[in-house]
C-alpha positions as CSV (number, residue, x, y, z in Angstrom):
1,X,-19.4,0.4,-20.0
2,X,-15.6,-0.1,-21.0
3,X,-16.5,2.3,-23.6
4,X,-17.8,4.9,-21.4
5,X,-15.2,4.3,-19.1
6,X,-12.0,4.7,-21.3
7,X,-13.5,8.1,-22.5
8,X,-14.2,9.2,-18.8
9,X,-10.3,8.1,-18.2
10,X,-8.5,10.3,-20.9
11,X,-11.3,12.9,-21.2
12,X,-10.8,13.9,-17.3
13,X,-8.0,15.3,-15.3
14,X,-6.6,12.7,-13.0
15,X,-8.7,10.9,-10.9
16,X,-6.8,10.0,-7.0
17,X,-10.1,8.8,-5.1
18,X,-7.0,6.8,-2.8
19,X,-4.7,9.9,-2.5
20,X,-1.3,10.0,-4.5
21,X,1.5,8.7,-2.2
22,X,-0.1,5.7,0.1
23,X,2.3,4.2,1.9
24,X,1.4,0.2,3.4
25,X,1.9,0.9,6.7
26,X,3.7,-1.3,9.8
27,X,1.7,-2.6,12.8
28,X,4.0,-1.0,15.3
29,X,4.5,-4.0,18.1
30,X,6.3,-4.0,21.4
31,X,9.2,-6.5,22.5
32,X,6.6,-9.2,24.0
33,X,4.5,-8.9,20.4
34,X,1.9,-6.9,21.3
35,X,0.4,-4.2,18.9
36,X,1.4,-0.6,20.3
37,X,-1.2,1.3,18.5
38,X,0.1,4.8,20.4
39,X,3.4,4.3,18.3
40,X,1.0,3.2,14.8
41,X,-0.3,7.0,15.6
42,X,3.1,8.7,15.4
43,X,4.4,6.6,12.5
44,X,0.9,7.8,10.9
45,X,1.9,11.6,11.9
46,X,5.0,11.5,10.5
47,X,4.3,10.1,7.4
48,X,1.7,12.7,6.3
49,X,4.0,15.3,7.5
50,X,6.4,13.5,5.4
51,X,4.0,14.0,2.0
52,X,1.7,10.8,2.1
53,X,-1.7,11.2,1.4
54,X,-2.7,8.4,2.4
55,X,-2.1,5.1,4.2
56,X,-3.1,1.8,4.1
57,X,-3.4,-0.1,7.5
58,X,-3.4,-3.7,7.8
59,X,-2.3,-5.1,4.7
60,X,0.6,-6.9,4.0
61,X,2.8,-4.8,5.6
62,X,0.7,-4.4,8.2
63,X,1.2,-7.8,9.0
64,X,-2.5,-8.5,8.6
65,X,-2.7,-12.1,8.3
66,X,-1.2,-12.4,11.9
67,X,-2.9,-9.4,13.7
68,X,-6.4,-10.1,15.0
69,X,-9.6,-8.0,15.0
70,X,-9.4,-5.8,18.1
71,X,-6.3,-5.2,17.4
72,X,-6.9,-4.0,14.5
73,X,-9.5,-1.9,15.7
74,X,-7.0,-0.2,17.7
75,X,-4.8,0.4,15.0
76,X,-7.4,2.1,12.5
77,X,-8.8,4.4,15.5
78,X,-5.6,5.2,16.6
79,X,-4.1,6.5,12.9
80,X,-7.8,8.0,12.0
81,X,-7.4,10.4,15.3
82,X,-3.9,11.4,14.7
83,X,-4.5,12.0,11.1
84,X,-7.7,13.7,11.1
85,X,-8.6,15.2,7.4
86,X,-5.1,15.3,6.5
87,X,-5.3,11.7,4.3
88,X,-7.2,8.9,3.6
89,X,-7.2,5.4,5.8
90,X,-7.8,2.7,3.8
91,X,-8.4,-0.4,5.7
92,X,-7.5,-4.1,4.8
93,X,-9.9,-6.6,4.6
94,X,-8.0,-9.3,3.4
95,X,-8.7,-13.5,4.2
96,X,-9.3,-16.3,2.2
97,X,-12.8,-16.7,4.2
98,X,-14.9,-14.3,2.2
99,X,-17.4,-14.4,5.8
100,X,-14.1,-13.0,7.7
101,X,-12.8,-10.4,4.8
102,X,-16.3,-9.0,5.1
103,X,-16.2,-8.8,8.8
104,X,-13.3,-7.2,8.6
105,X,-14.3,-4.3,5.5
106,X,-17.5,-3.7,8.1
107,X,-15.2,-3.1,11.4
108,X,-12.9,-0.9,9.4
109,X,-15.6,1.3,8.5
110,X,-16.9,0.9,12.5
111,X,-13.2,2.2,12.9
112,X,-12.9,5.5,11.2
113,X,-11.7,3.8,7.7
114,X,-12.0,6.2,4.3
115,X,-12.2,3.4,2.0
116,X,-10.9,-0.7,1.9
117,X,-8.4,-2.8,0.3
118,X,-9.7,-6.0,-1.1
119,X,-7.1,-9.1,-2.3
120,X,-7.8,-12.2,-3.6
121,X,-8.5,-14.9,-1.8
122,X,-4.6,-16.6,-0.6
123,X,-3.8,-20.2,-0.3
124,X,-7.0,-21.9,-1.2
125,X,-6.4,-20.7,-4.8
126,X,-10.8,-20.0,-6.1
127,X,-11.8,-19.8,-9.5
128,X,-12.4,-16.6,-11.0
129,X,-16.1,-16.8,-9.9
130,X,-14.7,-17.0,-6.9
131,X,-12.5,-14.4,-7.0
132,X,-15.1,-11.9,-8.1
133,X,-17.9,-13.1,-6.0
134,X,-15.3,-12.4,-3.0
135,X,-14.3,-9.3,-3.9
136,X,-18.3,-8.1,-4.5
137,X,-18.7,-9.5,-1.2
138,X,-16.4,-7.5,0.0
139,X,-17.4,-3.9,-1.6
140,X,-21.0,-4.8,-0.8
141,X,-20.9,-4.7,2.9
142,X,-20.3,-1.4,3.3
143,X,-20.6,2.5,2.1
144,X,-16.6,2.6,1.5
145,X,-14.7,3.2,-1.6
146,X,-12.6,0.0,-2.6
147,X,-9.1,-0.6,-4.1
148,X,-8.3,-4.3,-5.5
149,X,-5.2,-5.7,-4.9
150,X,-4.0,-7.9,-7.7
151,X,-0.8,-9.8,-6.5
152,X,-0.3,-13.0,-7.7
153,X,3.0,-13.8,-6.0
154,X,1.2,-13.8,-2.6
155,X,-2.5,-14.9,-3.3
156,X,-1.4,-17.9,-5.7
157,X,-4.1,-16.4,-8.3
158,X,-4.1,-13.4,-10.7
159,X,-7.4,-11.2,-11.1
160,X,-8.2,-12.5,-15.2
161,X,-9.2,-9.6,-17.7
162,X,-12.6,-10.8,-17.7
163,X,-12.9,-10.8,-14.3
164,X,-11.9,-7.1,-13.5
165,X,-14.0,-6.0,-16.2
166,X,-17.1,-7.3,-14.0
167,X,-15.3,-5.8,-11.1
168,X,-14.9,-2.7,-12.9
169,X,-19.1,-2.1,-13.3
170,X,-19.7,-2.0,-9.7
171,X,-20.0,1.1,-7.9
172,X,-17.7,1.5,-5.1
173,X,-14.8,-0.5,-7.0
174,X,-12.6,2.5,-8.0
175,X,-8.8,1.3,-8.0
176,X,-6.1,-1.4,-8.6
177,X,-3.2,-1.8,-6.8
178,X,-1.1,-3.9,-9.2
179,X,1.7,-5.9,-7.8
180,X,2.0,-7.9,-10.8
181,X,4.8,-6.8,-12.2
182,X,3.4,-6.0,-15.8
183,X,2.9,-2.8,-16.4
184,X,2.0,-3.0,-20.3
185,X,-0.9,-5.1,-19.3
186,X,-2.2,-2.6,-16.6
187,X,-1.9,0.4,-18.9
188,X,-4.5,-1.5,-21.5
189,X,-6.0,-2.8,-18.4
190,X,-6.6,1.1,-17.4
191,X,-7.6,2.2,-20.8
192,X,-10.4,-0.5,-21.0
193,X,-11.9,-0.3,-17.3
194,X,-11.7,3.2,-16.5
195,X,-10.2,2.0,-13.1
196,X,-7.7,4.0,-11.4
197,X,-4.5,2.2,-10.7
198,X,-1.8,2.6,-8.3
199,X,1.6,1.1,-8.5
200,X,2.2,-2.0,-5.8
201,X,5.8,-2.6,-6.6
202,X,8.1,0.0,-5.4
203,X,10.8,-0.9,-7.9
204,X,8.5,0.1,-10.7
205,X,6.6,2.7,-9.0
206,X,8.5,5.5,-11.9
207,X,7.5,2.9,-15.1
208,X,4.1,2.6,-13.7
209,X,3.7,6.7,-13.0
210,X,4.9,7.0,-16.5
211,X,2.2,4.5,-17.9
212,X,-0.7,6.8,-16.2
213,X,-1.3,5.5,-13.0
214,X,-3.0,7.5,-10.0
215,X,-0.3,7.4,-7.5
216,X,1.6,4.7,-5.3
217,X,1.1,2.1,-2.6
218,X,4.5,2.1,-1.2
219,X,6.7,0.5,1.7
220,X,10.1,2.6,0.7
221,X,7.4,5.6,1.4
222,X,7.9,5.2,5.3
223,X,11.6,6.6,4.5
224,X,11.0,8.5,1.2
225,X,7.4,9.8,0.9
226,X,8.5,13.2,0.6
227,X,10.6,12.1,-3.1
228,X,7.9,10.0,-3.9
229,X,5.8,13.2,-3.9
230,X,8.4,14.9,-6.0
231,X,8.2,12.2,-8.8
232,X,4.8,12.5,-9.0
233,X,4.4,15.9,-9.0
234,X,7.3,15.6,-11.9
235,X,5.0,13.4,-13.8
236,X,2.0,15.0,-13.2
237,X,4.1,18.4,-14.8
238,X,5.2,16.4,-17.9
239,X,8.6,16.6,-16.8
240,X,9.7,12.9,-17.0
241,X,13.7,13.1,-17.6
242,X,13.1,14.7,-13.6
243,X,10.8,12.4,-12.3
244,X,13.5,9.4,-13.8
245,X,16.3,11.4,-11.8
246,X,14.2,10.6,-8.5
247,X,13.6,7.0,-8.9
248,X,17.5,6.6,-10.2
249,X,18.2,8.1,-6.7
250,X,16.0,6.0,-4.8
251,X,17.3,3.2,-6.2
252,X,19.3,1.7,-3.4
253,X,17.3,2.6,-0.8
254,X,14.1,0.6,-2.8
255,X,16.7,-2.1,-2.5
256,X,17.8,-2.0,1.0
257,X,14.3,-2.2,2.0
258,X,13.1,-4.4,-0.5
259,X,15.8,-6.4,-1.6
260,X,15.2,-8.8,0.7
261,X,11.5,-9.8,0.1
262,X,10.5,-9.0,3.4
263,X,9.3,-5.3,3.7
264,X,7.6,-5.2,7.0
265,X,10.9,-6.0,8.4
266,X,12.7,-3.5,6.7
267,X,10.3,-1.0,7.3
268,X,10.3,-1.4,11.4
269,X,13.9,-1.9,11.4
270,X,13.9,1.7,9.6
271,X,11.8,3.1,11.7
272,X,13.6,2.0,14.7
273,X,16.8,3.2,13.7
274,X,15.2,6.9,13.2
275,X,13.7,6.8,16.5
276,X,10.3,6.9,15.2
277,X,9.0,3.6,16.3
278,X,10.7,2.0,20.2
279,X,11.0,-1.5,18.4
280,X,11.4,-3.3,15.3
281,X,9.5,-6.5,16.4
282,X,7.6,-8.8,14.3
283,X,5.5,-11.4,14.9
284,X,6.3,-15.2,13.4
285,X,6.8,-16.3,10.9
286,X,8.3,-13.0,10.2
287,X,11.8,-12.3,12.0
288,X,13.8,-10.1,12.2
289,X,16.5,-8.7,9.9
290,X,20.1,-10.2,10.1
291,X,22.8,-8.3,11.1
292,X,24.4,-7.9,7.6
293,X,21.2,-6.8,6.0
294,X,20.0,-4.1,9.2
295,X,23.9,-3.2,8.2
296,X,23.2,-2.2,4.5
297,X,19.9,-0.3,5.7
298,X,21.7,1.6,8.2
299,X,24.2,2.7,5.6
300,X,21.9,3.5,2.9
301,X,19.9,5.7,5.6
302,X,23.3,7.7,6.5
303,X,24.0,8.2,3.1
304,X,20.7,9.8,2.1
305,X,20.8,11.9,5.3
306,X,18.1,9.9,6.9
307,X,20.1,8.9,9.8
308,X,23.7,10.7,11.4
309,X,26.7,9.2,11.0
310,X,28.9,8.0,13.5
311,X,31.2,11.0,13.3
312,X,28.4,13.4,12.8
């Protein structure tokens, strides 16, 4: 099969079953913490009019492990009816109870949902049996397309070789986001699987384009889906020495948003300050930004043209 698969890869033009640009979008909330799934819709307009083709609702930055199901439910119907054919929806169903992570892939197709996100299990840290028996779980209970998300750093456990080989066989299984961090591995990792792959780390979203991958899963892509667009269209041209000139620009705005380690923060606190979402709020543990660091955002914004200056 990894035969057959590594031929289909570099015998085929590109294959984006998940779009190009995704971006992991915010749960929009209110001051008291509720979910304001009016504002998820306009953040979901703007951002395909912005160049994403698609977004991913409920995952990490979604703040997903502290939003609950009819919430949720909200959310996806919401974004589905504002965005109408215009992207893909890919719905998290991520828990380290594989009974809840399915319950959740099944409402999210109830909801309107293209296709899912799957992660390994977090915190109780499962064999890779475990892993893989989660995951099929997971693509099993419903008709969707599925994108694994390998991220280590969060989960506690990586997705082993072996493992995402077996992954790789079933049907609706298409895509990797990789938030690893190792991009040599996931370019033998997409030469032996046939999997598409989509860059999870926004400060390697260029070295991961250049490797082969599908497209992006991006949080700097609620402020820059529109350059994000341009690199890969650069890339898919064959024009690289332009698609490096885009991620050198980006640059400090992937760190004012992700500098920090806490991109759902950045992201509302970036929203806010265009007027595209009425509040930044998070729900604990999260908080929100300091002073100095909603500070560098607001002057990385100004300075590319993202928000007026003072004097403007």
């Amino acid at each position: 099969m990894a035969a057959m698969a590594r031929i289909r890869r570099y015998g085929a033009a590109m294959q984006r079953t998940f779009g190009s640009v995704a971006v992991a979008m915010v749960t929009p909330m209110r001051e008291d913490g509720s979910v304001d799934a009016d504002a998820a819709a306009v953040v979901a307009d703007k951002l395909v009019r912005d160049g994403a083709d698609a977004l991913v609702v409920h995952g990490t930055t979604g703040e997903s492990s502290t939003t609950h199901q009819p919430e949720k439910d909200d959310v996806t119907r919401a974004v589905v009816e504002a965005v109408g054919d215009r992207a893909m929806i890919i719905a998290g169903a991520g828990s380290n109870d594989t009974a809840h992570a399915v319950r959740m892939g099944k409402a999210g197709e109830r909801s309107g949902a293209h296709g899912l996100l799957a992660l390994t299990p977090y915190y109780n840290r499962p064999s890779q049996e475990g892993v893989y028996r989660h995951i099929v779980a997971i693509a099993d209970a419903t008709d969707l397309p599925v994108m694994v998300y390998d991220i280590p750093g969060r989960t506690g456990v990586a997705i082993a070789d072996d493992t995402l080989d077996r992954l790789a066989e079933h049907p609706r299984i298409l895509a990797v986001k990789d938030a690893t961090g190792d991009v040599p591995a996931g370019f033998e990792r997409m030469a032996r699987t046939g999997l598409e792959f989509y860059s999870g780390d926004d400060a390697l979203n260029f070295a991961w384009l250049a490797h082969g991958a599908s497209g992006v899963v991006s949080v700097v892509g609620h402020v820059a889906a529109r350059s994000y667009a341009e690199m890969i269209a650069a890339v898919d041209s064959g024009d690289l020495p332009a698609a490096r000139v885009v991620a050198g620009r980006m640059r400090p705005l992937v760190s004012a948003l992700m500098g920090t380690g806490q991109g759902a923060v950045m992201a509302k606190h970036a929203l806010h300050q265009m007027g595209v979402i009425p509040s930044p709020a998070v729900r604990l543990p999260l908080v929100t930004a300091t002073e100095a660091e909603v500070a560098e955002l607001t002057s990385e914004l100004q300075t590319e043209g993202l928000l007026r200056t003072a004097d403007a």
